[in-house]
C-alpha positions in Angstrom: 0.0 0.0 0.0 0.9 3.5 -0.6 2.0 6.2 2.0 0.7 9.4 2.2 3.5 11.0 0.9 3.3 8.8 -2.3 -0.2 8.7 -3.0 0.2 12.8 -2.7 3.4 12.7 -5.3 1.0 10.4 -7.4 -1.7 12.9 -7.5 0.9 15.8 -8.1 2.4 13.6 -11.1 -1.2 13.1 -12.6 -2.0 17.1 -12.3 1.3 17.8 -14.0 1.2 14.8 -17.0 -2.6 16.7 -17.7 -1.2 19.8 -17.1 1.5 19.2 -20.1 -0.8 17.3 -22.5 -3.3 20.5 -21.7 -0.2 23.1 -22.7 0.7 20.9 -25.7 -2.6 20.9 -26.7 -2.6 25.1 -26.7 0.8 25.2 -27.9 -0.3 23.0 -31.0 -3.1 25.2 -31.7 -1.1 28.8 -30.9 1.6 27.0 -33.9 -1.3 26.8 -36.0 -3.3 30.5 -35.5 0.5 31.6 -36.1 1.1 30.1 -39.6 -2.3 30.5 -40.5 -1.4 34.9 -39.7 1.7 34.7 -41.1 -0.1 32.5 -44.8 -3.2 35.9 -44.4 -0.3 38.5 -43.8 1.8 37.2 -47.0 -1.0 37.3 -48.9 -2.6 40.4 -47.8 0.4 42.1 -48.4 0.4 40.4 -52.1 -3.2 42.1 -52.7 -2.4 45.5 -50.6 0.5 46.4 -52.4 -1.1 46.7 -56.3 -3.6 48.4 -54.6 -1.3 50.7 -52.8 0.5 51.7 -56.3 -3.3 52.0 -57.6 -4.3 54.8 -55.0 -1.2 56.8 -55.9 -1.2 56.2 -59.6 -5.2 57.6 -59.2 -3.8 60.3 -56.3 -1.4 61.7 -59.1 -3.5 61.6 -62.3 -6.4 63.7 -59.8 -4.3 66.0 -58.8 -3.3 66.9 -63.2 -6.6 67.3 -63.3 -7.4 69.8 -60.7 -4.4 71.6 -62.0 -6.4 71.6 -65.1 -9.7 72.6 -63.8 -8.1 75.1 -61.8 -7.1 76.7 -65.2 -10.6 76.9 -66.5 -11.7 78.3 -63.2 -9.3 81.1 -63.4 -10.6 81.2 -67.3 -14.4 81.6 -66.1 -13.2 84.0 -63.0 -11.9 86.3 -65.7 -15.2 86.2 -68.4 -16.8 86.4 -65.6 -15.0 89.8 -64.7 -15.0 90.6 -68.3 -19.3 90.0 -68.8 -19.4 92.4 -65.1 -17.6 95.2 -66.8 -19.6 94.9 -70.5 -22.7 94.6 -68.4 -22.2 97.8 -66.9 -21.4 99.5 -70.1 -24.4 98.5 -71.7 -26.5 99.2 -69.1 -24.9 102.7 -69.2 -25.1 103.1 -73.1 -28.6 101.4 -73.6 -30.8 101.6 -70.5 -30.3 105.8 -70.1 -31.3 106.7 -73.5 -33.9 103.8 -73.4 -35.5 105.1 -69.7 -35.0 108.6 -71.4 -37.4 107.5 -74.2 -40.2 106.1 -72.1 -40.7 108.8 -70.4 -40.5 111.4 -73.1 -43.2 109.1 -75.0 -45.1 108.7 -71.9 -45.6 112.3 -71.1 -46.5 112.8 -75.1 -48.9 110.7 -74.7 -50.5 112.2 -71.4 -49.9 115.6 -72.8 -51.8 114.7 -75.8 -54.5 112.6 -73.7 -55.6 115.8 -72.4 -55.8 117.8 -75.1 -58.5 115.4 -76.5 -56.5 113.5 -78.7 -57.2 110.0 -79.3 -53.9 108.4 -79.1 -54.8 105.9 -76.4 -58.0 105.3 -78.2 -60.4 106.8 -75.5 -61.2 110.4 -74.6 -60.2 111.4 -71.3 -62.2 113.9 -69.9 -60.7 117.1 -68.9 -60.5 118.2 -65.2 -61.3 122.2 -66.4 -65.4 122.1 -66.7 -65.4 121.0 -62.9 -62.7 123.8 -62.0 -64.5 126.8 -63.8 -68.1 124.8 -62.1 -66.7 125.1 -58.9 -65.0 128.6 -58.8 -68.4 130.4 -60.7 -70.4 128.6 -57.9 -68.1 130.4 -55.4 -67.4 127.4 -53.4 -64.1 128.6 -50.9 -60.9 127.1 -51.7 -61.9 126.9 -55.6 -59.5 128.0 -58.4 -60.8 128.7 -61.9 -58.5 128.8 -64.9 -57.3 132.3 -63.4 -55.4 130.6 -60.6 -57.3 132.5 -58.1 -59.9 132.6 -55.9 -63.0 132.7 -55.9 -63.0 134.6 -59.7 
């Protein structure tokens, strides 16, 4: 029969044998997540690098053509400065003279409106007959043709 002492060793010796299969066991598996990272690391860096050279070959053809479109903003800046300026000049040259116009055509017309002319094709009636009523009626504050009151 066993002592205490080696029935205690014997239980120690059983821990530790499972104790090393159970670290071989997660040592085998840790060897295997490790070549398995380095097999996705070799091959990610087959794939990443053509892409890599990708991005800058796109990086450098963008950036020609904002150059170029910055060109043809500058271009439309200055038209656009340019249609400002002959804008302004027209505006000066046409829309005087044309505002000038109207309004020498416009007080024609009125002038001739009241003179009984039928340029607007109605007559409009002139505000005299009421002034000479008013001021031969004697009404206060009237004006006849005169200018003054009363007469």
């Amino acid at each position: 029969m066993l002592t205490a002492g080696e029935l205690a060793g014997l239980i120690v010796a059983t821990f530790w044998a499972i104790l090393v299969c159970f670290m071989a066991v997660v040592l085998v598996k840790l060897a295997r997540l490790l070549v398995e990272t380095t097999k996705m690391v070799s091959e990610l860096s087959d794939r990443v690098v053509p892409l890599l050279e990708d991005v800058s070959r796109t990086v450098a053809e963008t950036n020609r053509q904002l150059i170029a479109v910055e060109a043809i903003t500058d271009n439309v800046k200055d038209v656009s400065g340019n249609m400002v300026k002959i804008t302004g000049v027209a505006s000066t040259l046409f829309a005087g003279p044309v505002i000038k116009i109207s309004a020498l055509s416009h007080g024609v017309r009125a002038a001739l409106a009241r003179r009984g002319g039928r340029v607007t094709g109605e007559r409009v009636p002139s505000p005299r007959p009421a002034l000479d009523a008013q001021a031969s009626r004697g009404e206060p504050g009237s004006r006849g043709l005169s200018g003054r009151r009363g007469g």
